[in-house]
C-alpha positions in Angstrom: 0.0 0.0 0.0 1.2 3.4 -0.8 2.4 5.9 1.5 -0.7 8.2 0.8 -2.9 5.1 0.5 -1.4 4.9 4.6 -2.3 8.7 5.0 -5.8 8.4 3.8 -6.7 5.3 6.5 -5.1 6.6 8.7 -7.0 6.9 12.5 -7.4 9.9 13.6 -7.9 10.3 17.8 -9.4 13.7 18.2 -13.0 13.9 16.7 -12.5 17.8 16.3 -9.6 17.8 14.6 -10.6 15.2 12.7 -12.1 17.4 9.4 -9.4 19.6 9.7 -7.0 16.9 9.8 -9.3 14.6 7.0 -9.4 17.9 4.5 -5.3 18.1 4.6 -4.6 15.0 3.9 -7.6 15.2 0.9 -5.6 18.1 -0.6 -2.5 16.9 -0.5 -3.4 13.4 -2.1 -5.1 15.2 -4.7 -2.3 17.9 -5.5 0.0 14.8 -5.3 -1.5 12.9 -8.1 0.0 12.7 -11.3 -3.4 12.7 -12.9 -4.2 16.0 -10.9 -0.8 17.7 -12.0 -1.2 15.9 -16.1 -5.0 17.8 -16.3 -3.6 21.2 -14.9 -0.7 21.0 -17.4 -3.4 20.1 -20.1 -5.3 23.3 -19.1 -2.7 25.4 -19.0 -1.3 24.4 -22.4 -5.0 26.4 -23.8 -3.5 29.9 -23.7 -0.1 28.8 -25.0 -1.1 27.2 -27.8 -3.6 29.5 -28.9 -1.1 32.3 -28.1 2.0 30.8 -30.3 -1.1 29.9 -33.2 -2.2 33.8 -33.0 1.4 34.7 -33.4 2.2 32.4 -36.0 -0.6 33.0 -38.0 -0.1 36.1 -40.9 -3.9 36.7 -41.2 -5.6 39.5 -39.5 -9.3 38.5 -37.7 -11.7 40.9 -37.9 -13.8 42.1 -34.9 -16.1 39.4 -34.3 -14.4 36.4 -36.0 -12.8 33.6 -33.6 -13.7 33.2 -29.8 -14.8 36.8 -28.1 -11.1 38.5 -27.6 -9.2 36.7 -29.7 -8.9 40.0 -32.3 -7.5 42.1 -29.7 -5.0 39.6 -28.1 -2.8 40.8 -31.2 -2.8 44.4 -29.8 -2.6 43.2 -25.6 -1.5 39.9 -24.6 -3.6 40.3 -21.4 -6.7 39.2 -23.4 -5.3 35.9 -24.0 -6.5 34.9 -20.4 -10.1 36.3 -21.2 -10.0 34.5 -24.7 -8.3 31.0 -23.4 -11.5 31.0 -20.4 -14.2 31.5 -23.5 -12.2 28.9 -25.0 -11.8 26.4 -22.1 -14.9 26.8 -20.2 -17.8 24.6 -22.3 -15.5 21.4 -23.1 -12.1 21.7 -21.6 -12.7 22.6 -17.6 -15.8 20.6 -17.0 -13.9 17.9 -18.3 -11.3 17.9 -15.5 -13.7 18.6 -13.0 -16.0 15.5 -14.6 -12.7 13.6 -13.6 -11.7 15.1 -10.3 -15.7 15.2 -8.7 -16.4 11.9 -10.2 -14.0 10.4 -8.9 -14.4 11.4 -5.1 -16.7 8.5 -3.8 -16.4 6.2 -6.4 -12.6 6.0 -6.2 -12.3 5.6 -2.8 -14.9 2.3 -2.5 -13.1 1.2 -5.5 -9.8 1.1 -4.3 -10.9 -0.4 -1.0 -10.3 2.7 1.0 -14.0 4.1 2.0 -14.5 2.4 4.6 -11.1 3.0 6.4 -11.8 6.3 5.8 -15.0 6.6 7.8 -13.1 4.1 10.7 -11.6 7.8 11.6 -14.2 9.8 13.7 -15.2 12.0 11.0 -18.8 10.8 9.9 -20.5 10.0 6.5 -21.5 13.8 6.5 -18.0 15.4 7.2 -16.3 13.0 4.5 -18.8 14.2 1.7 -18.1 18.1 2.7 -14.3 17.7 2.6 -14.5 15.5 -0.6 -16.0 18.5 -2.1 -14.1 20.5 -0.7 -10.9 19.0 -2.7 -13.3 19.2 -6.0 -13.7 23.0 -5.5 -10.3 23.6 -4.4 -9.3 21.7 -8.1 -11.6 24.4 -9.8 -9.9 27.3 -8.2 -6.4 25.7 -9.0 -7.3 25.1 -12.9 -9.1 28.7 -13.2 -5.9 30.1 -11.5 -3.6 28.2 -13.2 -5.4 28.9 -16.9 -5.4 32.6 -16.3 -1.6 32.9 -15.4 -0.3 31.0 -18.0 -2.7 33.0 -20.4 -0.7 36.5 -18.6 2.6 35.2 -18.7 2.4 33.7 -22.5 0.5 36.8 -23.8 3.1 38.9 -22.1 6.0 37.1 -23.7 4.4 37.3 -27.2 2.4 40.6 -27.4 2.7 43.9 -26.3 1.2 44.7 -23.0 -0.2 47.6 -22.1 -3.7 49.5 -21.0 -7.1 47.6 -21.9 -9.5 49.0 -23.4 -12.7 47.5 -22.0 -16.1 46.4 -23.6 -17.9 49.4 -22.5 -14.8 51.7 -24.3 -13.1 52.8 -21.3 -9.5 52.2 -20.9 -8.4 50.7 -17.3 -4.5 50.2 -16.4 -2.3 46.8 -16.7 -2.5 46.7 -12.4 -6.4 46.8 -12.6 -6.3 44.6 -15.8 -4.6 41.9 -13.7 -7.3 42.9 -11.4 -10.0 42.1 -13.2 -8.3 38.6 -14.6 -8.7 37.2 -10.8 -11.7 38.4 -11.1 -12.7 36.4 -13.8 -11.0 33.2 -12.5 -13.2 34.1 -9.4 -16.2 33.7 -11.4 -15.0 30.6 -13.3 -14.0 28.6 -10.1 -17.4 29.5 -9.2 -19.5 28.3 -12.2 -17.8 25.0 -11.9 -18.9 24.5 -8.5 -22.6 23.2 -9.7 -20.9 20.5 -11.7 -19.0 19.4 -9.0 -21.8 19.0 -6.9 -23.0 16.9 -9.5 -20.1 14.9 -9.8 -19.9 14.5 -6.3 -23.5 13.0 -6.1 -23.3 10.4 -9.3 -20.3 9.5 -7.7 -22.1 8.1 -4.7 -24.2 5.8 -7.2 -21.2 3.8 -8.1 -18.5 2.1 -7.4 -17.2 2.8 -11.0 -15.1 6.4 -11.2 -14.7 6.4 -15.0 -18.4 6.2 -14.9 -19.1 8.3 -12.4 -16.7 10.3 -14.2 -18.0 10.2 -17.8 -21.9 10.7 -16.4 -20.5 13.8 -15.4 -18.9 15.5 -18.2 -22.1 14.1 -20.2 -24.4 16.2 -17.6 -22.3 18.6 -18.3 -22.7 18.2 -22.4 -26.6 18.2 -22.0 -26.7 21.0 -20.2 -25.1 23.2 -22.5 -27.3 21.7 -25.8 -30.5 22.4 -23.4 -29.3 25.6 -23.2 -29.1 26.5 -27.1 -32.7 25.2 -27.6 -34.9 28.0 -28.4 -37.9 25.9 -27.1 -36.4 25.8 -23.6 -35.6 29.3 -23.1 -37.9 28.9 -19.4 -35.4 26.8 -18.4 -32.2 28.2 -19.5 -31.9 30.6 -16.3 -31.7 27.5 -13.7 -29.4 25.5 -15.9 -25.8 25.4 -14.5 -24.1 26.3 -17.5 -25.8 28.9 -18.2 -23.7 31.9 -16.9 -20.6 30.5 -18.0 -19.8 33.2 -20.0 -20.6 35.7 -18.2 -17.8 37.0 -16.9 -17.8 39.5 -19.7 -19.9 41.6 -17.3 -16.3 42.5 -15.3 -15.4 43.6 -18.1 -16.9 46.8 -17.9 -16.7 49.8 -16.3 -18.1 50.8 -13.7 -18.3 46.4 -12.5 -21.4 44.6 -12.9 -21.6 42.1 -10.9 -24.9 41.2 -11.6 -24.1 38.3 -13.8 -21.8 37.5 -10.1 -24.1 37.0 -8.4 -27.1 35.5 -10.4 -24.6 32.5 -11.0 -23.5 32.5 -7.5 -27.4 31.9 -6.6 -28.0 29.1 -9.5 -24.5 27.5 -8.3 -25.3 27.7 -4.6 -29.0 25.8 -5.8 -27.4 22.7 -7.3 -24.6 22.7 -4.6 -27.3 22.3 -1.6 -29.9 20.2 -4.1 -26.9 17.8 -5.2 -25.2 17.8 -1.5 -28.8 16.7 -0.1 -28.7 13.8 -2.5 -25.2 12.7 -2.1 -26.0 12.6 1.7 -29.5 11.1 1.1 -27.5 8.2 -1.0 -24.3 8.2 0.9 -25.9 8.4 4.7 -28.1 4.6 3.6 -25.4 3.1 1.0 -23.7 -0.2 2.3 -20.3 0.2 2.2 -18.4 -3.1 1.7 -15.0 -1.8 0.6 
């Protein structure tokens, strides 16, 4: 058994240090990962290569052709972050999380580790939080990590400089890089629905690739649901839906309405989900 196999099942004495003590070790197994590490290089790899194939490329787009900001990342190379998150966000981030939240249950029960795990005074409910936990800490790492690759490779081939804004004002690089968190902010919390998600389906099984791929198809449906002109009622509770709009900080002065009508959706599926993956988790016979 591996050393952070031995971490994991580990006993731990004191019942309240026990989450604090159970969400460490959670982190650091998951930072530890190769897997972890292999998808955040993956992620980061967006900006560059879209970066070096702007740079490369001897044909001019016109406003309006390509992803939203990819004609201005010629003239700043602090919109390849904003273009790289229009690029990443409907295929390429809910992938990884698909992976990461899918795998949170299901990967423990099936390498024969769940139940050690809840041998160490820290309860059914505890164990689902700081599984989550871990999943929303991957979403902040892979926004993070996608926008500072984005900076550092558009800085290194483009010239840098003031941004003008979508609402024509002009704001300087210190508030641009500003504004950048904040958009990796509002990423890192869009993703947070789907990882509630994940975390639920991966209750259902014992199976992480298919708790796993159930996940990124969720994920897939939503999105199509959400380009169907028939179902325009329910495009404002879909999770997906205010993806995008981070465009809104963007503009000056901030609106954060767009904020903080995702941060409501999101916060809906997380305590809808979470219910459910107790509901399931709380009754489910755990034999490994």
């Amino acid at each position: 058994m591996s050393s952070s196999e031995n971490a994991r099942i580990e006993v731990i004495p004191d019942r309240r240090t026990a989450g604090w003590d159970l969400l460490w070790s959670e982190l650091s197994v998951l930072f530890r990962r190769r897997r972890t590490w292999a998808m955040l290089a993956a992620v980061a790899l967006i900006p560059i290569l879209l970066a070096i194939a702007v740079r490369l490329s001897t044909s001019t787009l016109a406003a309006g052709e390509g992803p939203p900001f990819l004609s201005r990342v010629t003239q700043n190379g602090l919109f390849v972050g904003f273009t790289s998150m229009v690029v990443a966000i409907p295929l390429f981030l809910p992938l990884t999380i698909g992976v990461v939240a899918g795998d949170t249950i299901a990967g423990e029960a099936g390498q024969g580790t769940l139940r050690y795990l809840l041998v160490a005074p820290a309860g059914r409910v505890r164990l689902l939080l700081v599984k989550y936990a871990g999943a929303a800490a991957f979403c902040l790492a892979a926004a993070l990590i996608l926008t500072v690759a984005g900076l550092l490779i558009g800085a290194a081939l483009f010239p840098v400089g003031p941004v003008t804004l979508l609402s024509g004002d002009v704001i300087s690089v210190p508030e641009a890089l500003l504004r950048s968190l904040l958009v990796a902010a509002y990423v890192s919390l869009s993703l947070l629905g789907l990882s509630a998600i994940g975390l639920f389906i991966s209750t259902l099984t014992d199976v992480p690739v298919g708790a796993m791929a159930a996940t990124v198809v969720v994920s897939v449906v939503a999105q199509i649901l959400d380009i169907l002109p028939q179902l325009a009622w329910l495009h404002p509770w879909l999770f997906s839906h205010y993806w995008l709009g981070f465009a809104d900080l963007l503009r000056q002065p901030l609106d954060w309405t767009s904020f903080g009508t995702n941060a409501v959706v999101q916060l809906c599926y997380i305590v809808i989900f979470g219910a459910l993956a107790y509901s399931r988790f709380a009754t489910k016979n755990i034999q490994s």
